[in-house]
C-alpha positions in Angstrom: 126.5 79.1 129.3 128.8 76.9 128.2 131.0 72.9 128.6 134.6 73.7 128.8 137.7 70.9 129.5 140.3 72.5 132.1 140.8 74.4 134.8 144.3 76.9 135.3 145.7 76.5 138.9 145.5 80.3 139.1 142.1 79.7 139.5 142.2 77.9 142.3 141.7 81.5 144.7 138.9 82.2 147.3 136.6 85.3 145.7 136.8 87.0 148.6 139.5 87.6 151.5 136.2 88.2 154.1 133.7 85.1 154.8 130.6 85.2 152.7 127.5 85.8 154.9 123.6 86.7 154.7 122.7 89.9 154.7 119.4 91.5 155.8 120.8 94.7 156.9 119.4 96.2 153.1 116.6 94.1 151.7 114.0 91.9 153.2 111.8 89.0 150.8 108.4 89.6 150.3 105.8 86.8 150.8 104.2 86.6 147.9 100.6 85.7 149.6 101.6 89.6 150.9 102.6 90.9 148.1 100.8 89.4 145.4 103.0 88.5 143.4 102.3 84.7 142.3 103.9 84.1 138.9 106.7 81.1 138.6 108.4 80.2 136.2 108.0 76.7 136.2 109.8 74.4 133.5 108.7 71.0 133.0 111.3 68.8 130.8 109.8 66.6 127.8 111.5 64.1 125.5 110.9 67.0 122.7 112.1 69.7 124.6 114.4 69.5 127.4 118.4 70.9 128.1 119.6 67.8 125.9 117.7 69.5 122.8 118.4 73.1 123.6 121.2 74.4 125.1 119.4 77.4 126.7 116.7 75.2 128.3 117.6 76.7 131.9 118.3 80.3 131.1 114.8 81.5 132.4 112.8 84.5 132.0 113.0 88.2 132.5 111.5 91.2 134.2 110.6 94.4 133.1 109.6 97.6 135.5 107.2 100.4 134.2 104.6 102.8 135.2 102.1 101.5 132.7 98.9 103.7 133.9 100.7 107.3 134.9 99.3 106.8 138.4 103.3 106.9 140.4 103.8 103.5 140.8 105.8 101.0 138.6 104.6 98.0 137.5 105.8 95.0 137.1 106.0 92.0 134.0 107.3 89.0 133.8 108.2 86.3 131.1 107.0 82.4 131.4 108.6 79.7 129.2 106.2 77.2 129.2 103.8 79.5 131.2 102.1 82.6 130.2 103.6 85.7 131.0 101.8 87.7 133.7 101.5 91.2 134.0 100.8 93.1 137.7 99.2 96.9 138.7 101.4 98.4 141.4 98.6 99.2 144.2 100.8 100.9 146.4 102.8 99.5 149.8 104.2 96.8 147.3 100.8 94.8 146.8 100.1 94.2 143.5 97.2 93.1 140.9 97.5 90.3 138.4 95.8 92.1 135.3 97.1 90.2 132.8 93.7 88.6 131.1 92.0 92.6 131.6 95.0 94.4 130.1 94.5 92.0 127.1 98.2 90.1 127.3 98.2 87.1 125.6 97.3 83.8 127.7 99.0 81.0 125.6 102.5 80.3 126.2 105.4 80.8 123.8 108.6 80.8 125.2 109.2 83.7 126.0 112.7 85.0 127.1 113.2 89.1 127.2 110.8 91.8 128.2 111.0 95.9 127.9 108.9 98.2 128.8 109.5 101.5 126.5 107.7 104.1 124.8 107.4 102.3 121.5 105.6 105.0 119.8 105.9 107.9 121.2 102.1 108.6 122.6 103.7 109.2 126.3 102.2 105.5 127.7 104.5 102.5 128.4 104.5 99.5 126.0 105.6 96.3 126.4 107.9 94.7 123.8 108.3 90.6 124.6 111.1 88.6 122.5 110.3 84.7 121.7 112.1 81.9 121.2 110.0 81.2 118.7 110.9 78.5 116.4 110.8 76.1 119.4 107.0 76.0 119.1 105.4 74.5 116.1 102.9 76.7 116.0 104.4 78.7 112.4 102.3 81.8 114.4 104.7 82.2 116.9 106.4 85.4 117.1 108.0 88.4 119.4 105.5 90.4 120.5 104.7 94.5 120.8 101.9 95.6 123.3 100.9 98.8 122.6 99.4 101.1 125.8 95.7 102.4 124.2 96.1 104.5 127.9 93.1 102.8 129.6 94.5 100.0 131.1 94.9 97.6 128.3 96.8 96.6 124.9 97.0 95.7 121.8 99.2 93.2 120.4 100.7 94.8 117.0 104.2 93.6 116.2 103.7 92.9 113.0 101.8 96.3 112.0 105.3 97.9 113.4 107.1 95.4 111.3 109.1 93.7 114.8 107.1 90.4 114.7 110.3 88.6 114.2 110.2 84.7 114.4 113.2 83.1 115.6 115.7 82.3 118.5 114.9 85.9 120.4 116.7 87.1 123.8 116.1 90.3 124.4 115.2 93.9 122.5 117.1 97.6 123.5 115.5 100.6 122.6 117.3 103.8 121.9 117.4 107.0 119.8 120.6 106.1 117.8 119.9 109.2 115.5 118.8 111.4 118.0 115.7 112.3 115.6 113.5 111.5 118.8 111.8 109.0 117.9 113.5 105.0 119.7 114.9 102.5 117.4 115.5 98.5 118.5 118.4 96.4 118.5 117.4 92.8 119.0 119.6 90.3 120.5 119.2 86.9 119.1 120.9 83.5 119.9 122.6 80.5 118.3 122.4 77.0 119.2 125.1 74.6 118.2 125.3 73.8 114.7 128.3 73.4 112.3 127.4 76.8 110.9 128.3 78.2 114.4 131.6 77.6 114.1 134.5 79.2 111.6 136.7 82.3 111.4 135.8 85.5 112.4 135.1 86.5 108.5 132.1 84.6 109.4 130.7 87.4 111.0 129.6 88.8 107.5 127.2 85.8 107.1 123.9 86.0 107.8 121.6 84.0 109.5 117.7 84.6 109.7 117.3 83.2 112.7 120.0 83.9 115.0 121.5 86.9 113.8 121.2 90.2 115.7 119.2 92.7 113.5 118.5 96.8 114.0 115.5 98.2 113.3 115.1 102.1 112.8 112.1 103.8 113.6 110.2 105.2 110.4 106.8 105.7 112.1 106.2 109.0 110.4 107.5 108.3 107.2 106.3 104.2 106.4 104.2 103.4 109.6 106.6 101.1 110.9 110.3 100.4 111.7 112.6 99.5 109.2 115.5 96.3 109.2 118.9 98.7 109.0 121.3 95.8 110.1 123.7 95.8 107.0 123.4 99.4 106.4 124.3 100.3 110.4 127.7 97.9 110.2 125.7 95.1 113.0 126.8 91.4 112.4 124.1 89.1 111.3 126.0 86.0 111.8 125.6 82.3 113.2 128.8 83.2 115.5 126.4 85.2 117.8 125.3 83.5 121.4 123.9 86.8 122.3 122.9 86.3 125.7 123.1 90.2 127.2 122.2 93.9 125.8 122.8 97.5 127.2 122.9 100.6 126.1 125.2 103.8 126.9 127.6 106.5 125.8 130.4 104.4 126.2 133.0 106.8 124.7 131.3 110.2 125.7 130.7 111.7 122.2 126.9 112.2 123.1 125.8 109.3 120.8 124.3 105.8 122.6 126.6 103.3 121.8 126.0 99.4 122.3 127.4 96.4 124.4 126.1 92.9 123.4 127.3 90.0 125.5 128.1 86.6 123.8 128.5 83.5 124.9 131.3 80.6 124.1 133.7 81.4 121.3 132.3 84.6 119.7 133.4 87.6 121.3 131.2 90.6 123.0 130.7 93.2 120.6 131.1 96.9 121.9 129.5 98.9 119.0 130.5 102.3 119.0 127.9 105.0 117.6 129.8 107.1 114.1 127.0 109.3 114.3 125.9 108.8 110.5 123.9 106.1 111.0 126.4 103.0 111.6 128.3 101.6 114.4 132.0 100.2 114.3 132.5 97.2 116.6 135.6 98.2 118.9 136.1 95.3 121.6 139.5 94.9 120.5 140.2 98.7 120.9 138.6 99.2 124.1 139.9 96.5 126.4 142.4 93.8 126.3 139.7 90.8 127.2 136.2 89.6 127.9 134.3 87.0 129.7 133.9 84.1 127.8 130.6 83.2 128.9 129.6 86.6 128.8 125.5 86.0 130.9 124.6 89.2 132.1 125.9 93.2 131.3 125.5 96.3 133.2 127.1 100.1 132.8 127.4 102.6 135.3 129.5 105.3 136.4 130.8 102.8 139.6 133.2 104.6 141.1 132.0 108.6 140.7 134.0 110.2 138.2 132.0 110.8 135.8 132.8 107.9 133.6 130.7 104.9 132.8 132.1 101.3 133.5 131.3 98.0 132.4 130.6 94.8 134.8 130.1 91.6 133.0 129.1 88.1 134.5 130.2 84.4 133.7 130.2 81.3 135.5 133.6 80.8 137.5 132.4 78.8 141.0 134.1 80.6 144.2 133.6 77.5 146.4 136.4 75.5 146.0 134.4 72.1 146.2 132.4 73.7 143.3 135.0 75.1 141.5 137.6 71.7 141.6 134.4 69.2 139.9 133.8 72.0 137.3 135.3 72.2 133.6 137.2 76.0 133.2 139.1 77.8 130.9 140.1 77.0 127.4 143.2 75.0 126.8 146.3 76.8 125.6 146.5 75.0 122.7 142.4 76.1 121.7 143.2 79.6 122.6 146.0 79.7 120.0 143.3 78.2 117.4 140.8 80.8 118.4 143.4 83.6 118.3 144.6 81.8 114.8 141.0 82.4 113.6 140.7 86.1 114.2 139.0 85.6 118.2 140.7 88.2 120.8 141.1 86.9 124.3 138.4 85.7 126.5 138.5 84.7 130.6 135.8 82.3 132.0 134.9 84.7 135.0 133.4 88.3 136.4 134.9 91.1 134.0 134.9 94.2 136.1 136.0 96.8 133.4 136.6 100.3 134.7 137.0 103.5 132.4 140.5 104.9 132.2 139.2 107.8 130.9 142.1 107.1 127.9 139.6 105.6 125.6 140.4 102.2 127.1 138.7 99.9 130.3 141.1 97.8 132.4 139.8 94.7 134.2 139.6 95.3 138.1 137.6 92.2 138.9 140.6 90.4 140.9 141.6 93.5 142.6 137.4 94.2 143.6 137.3 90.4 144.0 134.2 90.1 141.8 135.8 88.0 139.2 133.6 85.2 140.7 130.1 84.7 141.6 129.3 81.2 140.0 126.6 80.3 137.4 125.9 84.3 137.5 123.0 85.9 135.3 121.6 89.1 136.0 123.9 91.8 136.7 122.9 95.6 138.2 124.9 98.7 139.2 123.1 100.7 142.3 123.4 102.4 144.8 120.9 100.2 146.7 121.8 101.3 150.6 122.0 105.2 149.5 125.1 105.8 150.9 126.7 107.5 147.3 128.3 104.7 146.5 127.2 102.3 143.8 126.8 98.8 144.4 126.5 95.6 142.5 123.7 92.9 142.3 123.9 89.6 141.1 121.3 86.6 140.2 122.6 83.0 140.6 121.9 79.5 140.4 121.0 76.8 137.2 119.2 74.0 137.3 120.9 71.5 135.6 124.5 71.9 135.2 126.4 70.8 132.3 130.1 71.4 133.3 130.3 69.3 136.2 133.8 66.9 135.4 132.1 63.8 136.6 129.2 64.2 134.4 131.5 64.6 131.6 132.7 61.5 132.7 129.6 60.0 132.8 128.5 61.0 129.1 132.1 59.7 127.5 131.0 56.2 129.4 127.7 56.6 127.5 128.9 57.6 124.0 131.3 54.6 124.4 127.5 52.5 124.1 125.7 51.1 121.6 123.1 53.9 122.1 120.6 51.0 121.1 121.8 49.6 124.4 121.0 52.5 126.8 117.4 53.0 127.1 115.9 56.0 127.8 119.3 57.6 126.6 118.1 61.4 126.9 115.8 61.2 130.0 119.2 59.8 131.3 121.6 62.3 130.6 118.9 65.0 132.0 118.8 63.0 135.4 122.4 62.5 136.0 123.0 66.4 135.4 123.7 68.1 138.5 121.1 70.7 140.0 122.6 73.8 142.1 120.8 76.5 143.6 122.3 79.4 144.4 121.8 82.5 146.6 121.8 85.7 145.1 124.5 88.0 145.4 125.4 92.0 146.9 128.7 93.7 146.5 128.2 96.9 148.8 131.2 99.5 148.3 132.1 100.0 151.4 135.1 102.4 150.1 136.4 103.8 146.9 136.3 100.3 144.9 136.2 98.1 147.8 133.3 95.9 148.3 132.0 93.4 151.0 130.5 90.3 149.6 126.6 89.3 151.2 124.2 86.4 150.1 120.8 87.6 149.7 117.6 85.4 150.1 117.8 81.6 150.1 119.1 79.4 147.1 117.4 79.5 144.2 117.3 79.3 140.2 117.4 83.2 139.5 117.5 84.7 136.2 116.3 87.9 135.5 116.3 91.0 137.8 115.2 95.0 138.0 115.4 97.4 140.5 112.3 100.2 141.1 111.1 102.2 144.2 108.0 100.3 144.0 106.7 101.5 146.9 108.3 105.3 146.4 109.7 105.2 149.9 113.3 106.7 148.6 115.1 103.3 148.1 115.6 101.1 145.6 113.5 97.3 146.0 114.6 94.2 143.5 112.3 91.7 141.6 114.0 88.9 140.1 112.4 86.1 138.1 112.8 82.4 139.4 112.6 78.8 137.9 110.2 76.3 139.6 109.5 78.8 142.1 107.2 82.6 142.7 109.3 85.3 141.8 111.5 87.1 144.6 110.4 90.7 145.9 113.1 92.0 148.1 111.8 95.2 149.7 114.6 98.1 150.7 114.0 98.8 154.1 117.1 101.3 154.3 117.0 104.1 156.6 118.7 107.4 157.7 120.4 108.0 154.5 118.7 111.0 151.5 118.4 110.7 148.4 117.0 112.5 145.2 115.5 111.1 141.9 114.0 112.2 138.6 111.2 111.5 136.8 111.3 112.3 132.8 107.7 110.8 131.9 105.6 114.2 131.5 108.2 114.6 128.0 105.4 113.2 125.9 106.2 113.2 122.0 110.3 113.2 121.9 112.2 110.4 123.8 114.2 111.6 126.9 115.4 108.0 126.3 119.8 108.3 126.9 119.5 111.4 128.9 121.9 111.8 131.3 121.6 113.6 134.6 125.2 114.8 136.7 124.4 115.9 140.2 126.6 118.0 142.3 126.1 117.5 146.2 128.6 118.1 149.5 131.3 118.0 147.2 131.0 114.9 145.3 129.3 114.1 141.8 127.5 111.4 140.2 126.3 110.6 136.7 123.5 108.5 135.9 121.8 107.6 132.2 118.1 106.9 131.4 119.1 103.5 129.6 116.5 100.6 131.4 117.5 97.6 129.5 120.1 96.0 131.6 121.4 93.1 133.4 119.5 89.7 131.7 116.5 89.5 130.1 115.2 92.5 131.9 114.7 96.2 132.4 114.6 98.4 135.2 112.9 101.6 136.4 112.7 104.7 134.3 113.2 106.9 137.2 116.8 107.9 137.9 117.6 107.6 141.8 120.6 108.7 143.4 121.6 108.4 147.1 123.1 110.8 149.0 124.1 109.4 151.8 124.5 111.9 154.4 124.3 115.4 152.2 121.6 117.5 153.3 121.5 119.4 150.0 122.0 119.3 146.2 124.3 121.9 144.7 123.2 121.3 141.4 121.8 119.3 138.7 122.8 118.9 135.3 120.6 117.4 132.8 121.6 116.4 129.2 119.2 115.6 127.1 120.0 113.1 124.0 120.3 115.6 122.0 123.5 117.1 124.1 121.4 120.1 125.0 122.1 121.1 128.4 119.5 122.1 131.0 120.6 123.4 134.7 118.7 122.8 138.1 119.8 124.6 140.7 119.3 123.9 144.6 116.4 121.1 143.7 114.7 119.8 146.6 115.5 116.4 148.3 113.9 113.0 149.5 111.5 113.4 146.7 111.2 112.3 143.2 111.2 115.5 141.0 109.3 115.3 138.1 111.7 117.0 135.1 110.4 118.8 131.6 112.9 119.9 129.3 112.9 123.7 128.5 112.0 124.9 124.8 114.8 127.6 124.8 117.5 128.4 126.2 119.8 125.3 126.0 123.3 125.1 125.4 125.3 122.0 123.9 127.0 120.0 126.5 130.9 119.9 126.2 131.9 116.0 127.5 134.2 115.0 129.7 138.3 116.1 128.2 139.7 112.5 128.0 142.9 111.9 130.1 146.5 111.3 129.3 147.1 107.9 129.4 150.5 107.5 132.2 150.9 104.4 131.1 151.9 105.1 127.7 155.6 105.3 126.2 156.9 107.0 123.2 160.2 107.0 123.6 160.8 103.7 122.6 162.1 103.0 118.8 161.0 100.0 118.5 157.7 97.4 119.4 158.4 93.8 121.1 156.7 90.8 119.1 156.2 88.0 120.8 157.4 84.7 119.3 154.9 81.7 118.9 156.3 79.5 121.8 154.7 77.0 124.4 156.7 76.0 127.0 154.8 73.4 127.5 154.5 71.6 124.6 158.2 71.1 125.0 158.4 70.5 128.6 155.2 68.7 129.5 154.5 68.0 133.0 152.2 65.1 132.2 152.3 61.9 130.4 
């Protein structure tokens, strides 16, 4: 999230060429006195601690989806900031139990930002791993958090006996095998606030900082009992410059090891760090794609157009209501851009990245074309194919409740830092209530065609933040959660009909993570690919069941299963509407290939020589204002 000056007339588009509208066609909102589900996030602001104080006062909490008990159904968590986090049991039909004082979760609130559910340790249960933004609270005790399943229902809190009781400015944690030794290591996303130490050269990036800085953690269970801070050894930056606000995981490049996307926001580019397969990443933005969002909120990949190859979606805060978009502060002057690039910073957009895989190495931006390059104050963002027609769609969470770019605000603060601030009572409570509020509704992309989407508002306005997707109800669609401020959580139940589908389950693999595997299936002619990676989106992660929807195809050809270690396992003719339940085979398996990359068209070589640019502004010769 971030206060920026001025807005480029190019901006000035309508996000889509077809008139917004609701959309109940797909998903239908739960009552929670039906459903259960009770827990708000409710944020009360203080003179201590309030938007004024911390920049990331507004960004909410997350969601994470898990079968905690083995019994079918996914559960569900979510994260309170200044309430305690609640846990529910999945009892079928999509009612649900609040068991969070019996299953022994923690009732005094922290803070708390980023939830996972993962397989910590290996036992073949669900823990629960919650990140902090710890050093708001004076409480010195204060600390991220690691439930551990003891498999009858309840947990034990042991983050620091697994040495991943970190203490500081927390947003969310990604477990993966980065080794492929089988056991899951962490990456944890932390986040700055502003301080001069936030600001500087890219060399900054080899500072550290022990409270914002992203760290890596390598699982040494077996060896020392816990995991193990790798951060400087693995090549990941430890810096102040980090505003890490989103974290996925994924074989970006198709070399068989999980690779990493961390979102940042403001100045400080996202960091795509790409798996050497010796123990360290290289970060490869610059390589990869020719920009990012600025305000990079929320990250998703997915294969989203069915060949084969993953793509990125990334979300911002561009407004596409021109009465929104015409009072709100935009992109970067020219003048700062040519500082940033001056300091080592490549190019950042304040809007929707839709990045799709060439299949060259590289990812071109698409969002104008798909006309998702705007979606407003956007957090959560999640590739699926939610009406199980084969083609992927997208899902995004909307709305903040105070908002900081709005020009006449701006306006208003310059007024009031022209004040004795001795004269202006009340200074901070103030600035708070002159703030804009704007709730949003949330948002559906549904491919209607090959990279063609229609635009549809789900549910009424709201604060949203975090978001997962599960079959809750194992009815063969996918149903969304999302996490609200000052209001119960939103269950939005599939009711989707007359379309197949087929999904896998990979939790009866106890004692060697099936965490990165990646399933192909081969049906009527087309192919999809899908990864078991659950952090995604904001703050959140999803189901550990992979579902695909086949639309109209009556049967599977095939199935394809890689396992993180590139082993290959073959299913043929597997049954459909039904979740299958998938072990891996002790012998037998092969090494998968990967995808051949392709010949970049685009490309010349004949050419002797290479254009250089020279350093000139038209306008700062010509200026067409006084």
């Amino acid at each position: 999230m971030g206060i920026i000056l001025l807005i480029p007339a190019f901006f000035l588009l309508s996000c889509s060429e077809k008139k917004r509208q609701d959309f109940s066609g797909i998903f239908r909102q739960k009552d929670a006195t039906e459903s259960g589900v009770t827990f708000a996030n409710e944020l009360k602001e203080s003179a201590v601690l309030n938007i004024v104080e911390y920049l990331y006062y507004y960004n909410g909490g997350g969601v994470a989806v898990g079968d905690i008990n083995g019994d079918g159904l996914e559960d569900l968590y979510f994260t309170g900031n200044q309430v305690q986090d609640r846990l529910y049991l999945n009892k079928g039909n999509l009612k649900f139990e609040d068991i969070t004082a019996s299953a022994g979760i923690l009732q005094t609130p922290s803070w708390s930002t980023g939830v996972t559910m993962d397989d910590v340790n290996g036992d073949g249960h669900l823990d629960i791993y919650v990140c902090k933004a710890a050093i708001l609270s004076a409480d010195t005790t204060v600390h991220n958090l690691l439930y551990i399943n003891n498999g009858d229902g309840s947990f034990t809190e042991k983050a620091a006996e697994y040495g991943l009781n970190f203490r500081g400015l927390s947003t969310q944690a990604a477990f993966l095998d980065y080794d492929l030794d089988g056991d899951l290591d962490m990456y944890l996303l932390n986040h700055n606030i502003h301080t001069i130490n936030s600001y500087g050269p890219v060399e900054k990036r080899k500072s550290t900082d022990p409270y914002a800085g992203d760290l890596f953690f390598e699982n040494r269970l077996k060896e020392e009992g816990r995991f193990v801070d790798v951060t400087q050894k693995c090549g990941i930056y430890n810096s102040p410059l980090g505003y890490g606000l989103a974290v996925t995981v994924e074989d970006i490049n198709d070399d068989g090891w999980p690779d990493i996307y961390v979102g940042n926001d403001f100045h400080e580019n996202d960091y795509v760090y790409l798996n050497n397969g010796n123990k360290t990443f290289t970060e490869s933005v610059a390589k990869l794609m020719a920009h990012t969002s600025q305000f990079s909120m929320g990250v998703d990949i997915a294969d989203v157009n069915n060949d084969t190859r993953v793509d990125i979606f990334t979300t911002d805060m561009l407004p596409d209501d021109e009465k929104v978009l015409l009072v709100s502060a935009g992109e970067d002057s020219d003048q700062v851009k040519l500082v940033k690039k001056d300091f080592g910073y490549e190019p950042q957009k304040a809007r929707n990245h839709f990045l799709l895989n060439m299949g060259t190495g590289t990812f071109g931006d698409i969002a104008y074309m798909t006309r998702t390059f705007a979606t407003d104050w956007s957090w959560a963002v999640l590739i699926q194919d939610f009406d199980n027609d084969t083609r992927p769609d997208i899902f995004v969470t909307n709305g903040i409740v105070r908002r900081p770019n709005d020009l006449d605000y701006i306006s208003f603060l310059n007024e009031m830092d022209n004040k004795n601030p001795a004269s202006v009572p009340d200074r901070t409570r103030k600035l708070i209530e002159k703030m804009p509020s704007q709730p949003l509704k949330n948002r559906l992309f549904l491919q209607e065609d090959k990279l063609s989407f229609q635009s549809f508002e789900i549910g009424k306005a709201s604060f949203s933040n975090g978001a997962a997707y599960a079959d809750l109800d194992n009815d063969g669609d996918l149903d969304l959660v999302v996490n609200n401020i000052n209001e119960k959580a939103g269950l939005f139940e599939n009711i989707t009909t007359g379309k197949n589908f087929v999904s896998f389950d990979f939790s009866q693999n106890k004692g060697h993570t099936t965490k990165g595997t990646k399933v192909m299936v081969y049906a009527d002619g087309m192919q999809f690919r899908k990864s078991l990676q659950t952090t995604k989106g904001f703050q959140s992660s999803v189901s550990h069941v992979l579902h695909f929807g086949l639309g109209n195809a009556t049967t599977v050809d095939s199935v394809l299963i890689i396992w993180p270690d590139n082993t290959v396992q073959l299913l043929s003719v597997p049954e459909i509407n039904k979740k299958l339940t998938v072990k891996r085979e002790d012998t037998g398996l092969r090494k998968f290939a990967g995808n051949a990359p392709v010949t970049n068209p685009y490309k010349l070589s004949v050419l002797p020589f290479r254009h250089e640019e020279n350093n000139y502004q038209d306008q700062n010769q010509e200026k067409t204002y006084t």
